[in-house]
N, C-alpha and C positions, 0 to 999 in steps of 0.2 A: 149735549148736542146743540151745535148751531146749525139756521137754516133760513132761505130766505125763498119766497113767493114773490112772483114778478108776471105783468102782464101789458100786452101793449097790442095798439095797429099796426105796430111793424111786423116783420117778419124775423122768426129765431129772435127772440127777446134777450131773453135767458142764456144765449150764449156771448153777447154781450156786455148785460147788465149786473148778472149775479158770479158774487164771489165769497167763499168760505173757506176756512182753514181749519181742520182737529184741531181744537187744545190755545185757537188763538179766538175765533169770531167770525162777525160777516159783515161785509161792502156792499151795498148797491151803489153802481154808478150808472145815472140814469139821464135824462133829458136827451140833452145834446152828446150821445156818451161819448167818454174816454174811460174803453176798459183799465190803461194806465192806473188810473187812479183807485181802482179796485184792486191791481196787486199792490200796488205800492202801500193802500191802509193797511193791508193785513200783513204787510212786511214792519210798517211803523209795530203795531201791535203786537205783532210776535217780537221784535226789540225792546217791547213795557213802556210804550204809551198807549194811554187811557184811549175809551173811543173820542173826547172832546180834544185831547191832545193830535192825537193822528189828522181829526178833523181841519185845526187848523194850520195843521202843517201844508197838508195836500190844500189848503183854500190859498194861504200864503205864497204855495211854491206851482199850483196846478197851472199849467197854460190852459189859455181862454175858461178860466172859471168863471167868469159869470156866466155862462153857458151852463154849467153844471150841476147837478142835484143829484146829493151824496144822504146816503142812510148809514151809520156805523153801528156795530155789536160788538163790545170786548168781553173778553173771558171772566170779567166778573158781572157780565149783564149790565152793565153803563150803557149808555146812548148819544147819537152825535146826529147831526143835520145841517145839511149846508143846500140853499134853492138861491142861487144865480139870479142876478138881477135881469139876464136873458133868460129864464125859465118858461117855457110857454105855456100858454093861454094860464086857465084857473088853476090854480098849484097851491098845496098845503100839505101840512106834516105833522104828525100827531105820535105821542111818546105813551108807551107806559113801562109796567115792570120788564124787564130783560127784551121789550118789541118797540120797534120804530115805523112807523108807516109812511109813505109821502106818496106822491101822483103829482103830474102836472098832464096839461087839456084835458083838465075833469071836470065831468058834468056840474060836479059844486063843490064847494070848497068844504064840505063835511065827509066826505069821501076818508079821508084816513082818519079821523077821529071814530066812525061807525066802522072803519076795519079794528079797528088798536080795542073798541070793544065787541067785537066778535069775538076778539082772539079769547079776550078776557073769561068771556062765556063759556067757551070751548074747553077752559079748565076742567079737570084734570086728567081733558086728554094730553096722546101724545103729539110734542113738536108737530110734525106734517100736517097734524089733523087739524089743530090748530091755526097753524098757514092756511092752508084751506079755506076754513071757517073765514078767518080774517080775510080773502079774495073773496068768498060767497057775502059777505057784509058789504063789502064795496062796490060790488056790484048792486045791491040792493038798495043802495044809498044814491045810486046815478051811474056809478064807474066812470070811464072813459066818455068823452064828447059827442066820438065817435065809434064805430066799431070796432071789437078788439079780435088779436087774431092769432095773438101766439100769447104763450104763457108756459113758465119754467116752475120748476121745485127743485131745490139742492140743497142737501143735508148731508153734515160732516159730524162724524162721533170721536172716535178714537183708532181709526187707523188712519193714515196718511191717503186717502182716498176717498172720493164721493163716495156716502154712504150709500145718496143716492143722487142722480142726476138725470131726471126726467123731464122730456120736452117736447111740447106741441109747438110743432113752429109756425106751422099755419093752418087754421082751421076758420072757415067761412060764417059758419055762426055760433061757437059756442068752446073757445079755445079751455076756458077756465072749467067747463065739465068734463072735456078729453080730458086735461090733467089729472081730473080728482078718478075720473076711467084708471084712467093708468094708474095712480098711487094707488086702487082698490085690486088692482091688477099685481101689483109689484111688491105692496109691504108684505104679504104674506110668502116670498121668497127671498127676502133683505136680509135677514141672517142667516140662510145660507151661503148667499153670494161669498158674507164675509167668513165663513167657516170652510169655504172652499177656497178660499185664497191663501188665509194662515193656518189651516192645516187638510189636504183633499182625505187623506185618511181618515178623519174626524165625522168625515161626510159618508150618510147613509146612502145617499143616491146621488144623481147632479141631474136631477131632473130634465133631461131627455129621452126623446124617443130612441131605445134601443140599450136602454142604461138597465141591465139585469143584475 
């Protein structure tokens, strides 16, 4: 499973910023975004380069990259990072096993090192919850400058589809606990969804009202 957690003062983050592919990895394309560059990693990737290769393909070939701040995840858990020399306000990026974190206009510049060990912490739960974890750290640590307002979660396993693709796109004071609402909301019907897709027969119910 790959999966990436995203959060910001903008509005719909996550339909921007975050990108993932089954069987290939994941993109954030963040700052000044250009979603461009979030298919094109996981097109490099799915072709067999590395996340540092794809990295600097997209930094070499990307228009207006210094503008740009790129997180990469390839299918063997490598990691990549690109922060534009336009990156705004306090910006930093912190690595560990198979997780990348970055921010830019963050309260402090320890902001993704206190996520990348949340995540850590949050072992051996699973992926999402660990995302999570690693957004609840970085908020704890400062977060954003300013107010945040939307925030996404997007997880890909093994079918050709969001396993899951959940999104607060704007919330007034607390975007990053509606998400974790909704992922308490949601994982407990996540393999259904996919057992109603490749096979409805397979399926005891489809959990609506009026389904006997």
């Amino acid at each position: 499973m790959f999966g990436l957690a995203v959060s910001s003062s903008s509005p719909a983050v996550a339909a921007r910023c975050a990108h993932a592919r089954a069987g290939v990895g994941a993109v954030a394309s963040q700052n000044v975004t250009d979603p461009r560059l979030g298919h094109r990693g996981l097109d490099l990737m799915a072709a067999g380069a590395t996340a540092e290769q794809a990295r600097d393909i997209l930094v070499a070939a990307g228009p207006h990259i210094a503008y740009r701040q790129l997180t990469l995840v390839d299918a063997a858990g490598r990691t990549a990072h690109w922060s534009g020399a336009n990156t705004l306000g306090v910006h930093a990026v912190a690595e560990g096993p198979g997780v990348v974190c970055a921010g830019n206009l963050l309260a402090d510049a320890s902001v993704p090192e206190a996520m990348v060990a949340a995540f850590a912490r949050a072992a051996p739960a699973p992926l999402p919850e660990r995302l999570l974890a690693a957004m609840r750290g970085g908020l704890e640590a400062g977060g954003e400058a300013g107010p945040v307002h939307s925030a996404g979660l997007l997880l890909v396993r093994n079918v050709p589809w969001p396993l899951a693709d959940l999104r607060v796109d704007w919330h007034e004071d607390d975007p990053i606990g509606a998400l974790a609402a909704l992922w308490a909301l949601y994982a407990p019907q996540m393999e259904s969804y996919v057992t109603r897709a490749l096979d409805p027969r397979a399926a005891p119910s489809y959990g609506v009202p009026g389904d006997e």
